[in-house]
C-alpha positions in Angstrom: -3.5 5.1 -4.5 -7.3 4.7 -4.7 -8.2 8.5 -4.0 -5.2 10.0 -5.9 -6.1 12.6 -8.9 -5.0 11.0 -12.1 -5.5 11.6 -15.8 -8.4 9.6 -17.9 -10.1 10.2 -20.9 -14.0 11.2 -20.1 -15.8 8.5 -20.5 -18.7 11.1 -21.6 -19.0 14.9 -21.9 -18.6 17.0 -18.9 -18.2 19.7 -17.6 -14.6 21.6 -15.8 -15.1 22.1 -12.5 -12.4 25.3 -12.7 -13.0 26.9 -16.2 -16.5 26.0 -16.4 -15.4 24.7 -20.5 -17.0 21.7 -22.0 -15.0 18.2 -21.9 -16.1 16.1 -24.8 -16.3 11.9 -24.6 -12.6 11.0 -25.5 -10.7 13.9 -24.5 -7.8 13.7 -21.9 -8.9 15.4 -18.7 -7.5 15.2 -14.5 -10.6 13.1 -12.5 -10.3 13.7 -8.9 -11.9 10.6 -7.3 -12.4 11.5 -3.4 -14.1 14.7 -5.0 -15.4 13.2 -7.9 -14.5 16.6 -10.0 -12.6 16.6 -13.3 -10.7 19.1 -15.0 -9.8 20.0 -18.3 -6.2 20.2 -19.9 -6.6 24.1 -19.7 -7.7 24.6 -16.0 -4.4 25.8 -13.9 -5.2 22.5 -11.3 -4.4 20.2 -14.4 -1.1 22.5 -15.1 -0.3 22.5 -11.5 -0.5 18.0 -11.5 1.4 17.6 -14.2 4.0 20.1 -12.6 4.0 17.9 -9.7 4.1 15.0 -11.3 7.8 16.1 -13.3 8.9 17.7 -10.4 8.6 14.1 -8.4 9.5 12.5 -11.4 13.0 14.3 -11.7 13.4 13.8 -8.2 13.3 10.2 -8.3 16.1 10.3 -11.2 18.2 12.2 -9.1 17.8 9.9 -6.3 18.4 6.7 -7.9 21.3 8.2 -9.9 23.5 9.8 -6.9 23.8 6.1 -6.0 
């Protein structure tokens, strides 16, 4: 969806909007677009959306293959 958090690579250095650490140009971070905040791959909001992600991930392979 248009405003769903997703994973890029910064398009320039920035800054986390959790740990405060430095994101360099090129470096796989989570952009939140209706907030317009990004996070790095250390920050626990970036742990907790790729969580999420598996988790509705394995759910989808359980669906499809109990039928």
């Amino acid at each position: 969806m248009k405003y769903d958090p997703k994973i890029i690579l910064a398009r320039f250095t920035s800054k986390c909007n959790e740990t405060g650490k430095e994101i360099k140009k090129g470096t796989k971070c989570l952009y939140h677009p209706l907030e317009k905040k990004v996070y790095s791959m250390t920050s626990e909001t970036y742990e907790d959306y790729i969580y999420f992600e598996q988790l509705q991930d394995d759910r989808t392979k359980q669906y499809y293959r109990d039928y």
